[in-house]
N, C-alpha and C positions, 0 to 999 in steps of 0.2 A: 504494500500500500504506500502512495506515494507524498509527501508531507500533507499539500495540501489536502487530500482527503482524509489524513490524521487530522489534523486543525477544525475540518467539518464535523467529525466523527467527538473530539473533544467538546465543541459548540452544541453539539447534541445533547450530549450528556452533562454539561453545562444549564443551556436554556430547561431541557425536562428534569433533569436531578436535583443540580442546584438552586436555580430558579423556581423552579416549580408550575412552568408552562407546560401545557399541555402538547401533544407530537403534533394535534392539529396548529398549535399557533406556531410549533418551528418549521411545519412542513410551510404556512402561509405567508413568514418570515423570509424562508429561502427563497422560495416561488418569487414575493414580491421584490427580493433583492437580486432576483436571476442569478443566486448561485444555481450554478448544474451541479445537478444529481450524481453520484460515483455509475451511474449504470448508463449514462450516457443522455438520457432522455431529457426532455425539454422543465418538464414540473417532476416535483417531489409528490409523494404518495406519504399519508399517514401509515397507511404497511409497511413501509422501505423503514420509514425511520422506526416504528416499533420492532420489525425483525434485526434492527441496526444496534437495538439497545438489548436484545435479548440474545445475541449471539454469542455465542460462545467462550469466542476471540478476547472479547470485553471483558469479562467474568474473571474477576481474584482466581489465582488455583493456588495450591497448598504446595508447600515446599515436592511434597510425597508425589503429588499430579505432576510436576513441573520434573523431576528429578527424572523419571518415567521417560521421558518424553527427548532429555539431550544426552550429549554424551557425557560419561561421567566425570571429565575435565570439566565440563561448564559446570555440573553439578555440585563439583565440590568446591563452588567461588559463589553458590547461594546461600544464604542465611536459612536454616531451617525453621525459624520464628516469620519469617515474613510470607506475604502472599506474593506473587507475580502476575505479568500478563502473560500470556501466547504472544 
């Protein structure tokens, strides 16, 4: 993923997390700022940005998920106390 769509992707979880707007007022946010959508298309979709916040990707994992997942040189430069991203 490329910054920019990190930066949108933060802005999400920003306006609906922190904030506490709803996906319809960030999908009507981007829309009316003509940010484009990570999928290419012209308007944002209230589904795009709810399946954006529910993905996987986003979600804390646990030293244990994460550890799983690289090789054991990256593994053993985590903290077994903290959460990470994918």
């Amino acid at each position: 993923m490329d910054e920019k769509s990190m930066r949108v992707i933060a802005r999400i979880f920003r306006m609906v997390g922190a904030e506490g707007q709803t996906m319809c007022a960030a999908r009507l946010s981007f829309n009316r700022e003509s940010v484009r959508p990570p999928s290419g298309g012209r308007y944002w979709s209230s589904k795009y940005i709810r399946e954006g916040i529910k993905d996987d990707v986003y979600r804390p994992h646990a030293f244990e998920e994460v550890a799983a997942l690289v090789s054991p040189a990256v593994a053993t430069r985590l903290d077994p106390e903290r959460c990470y991203g994918i």
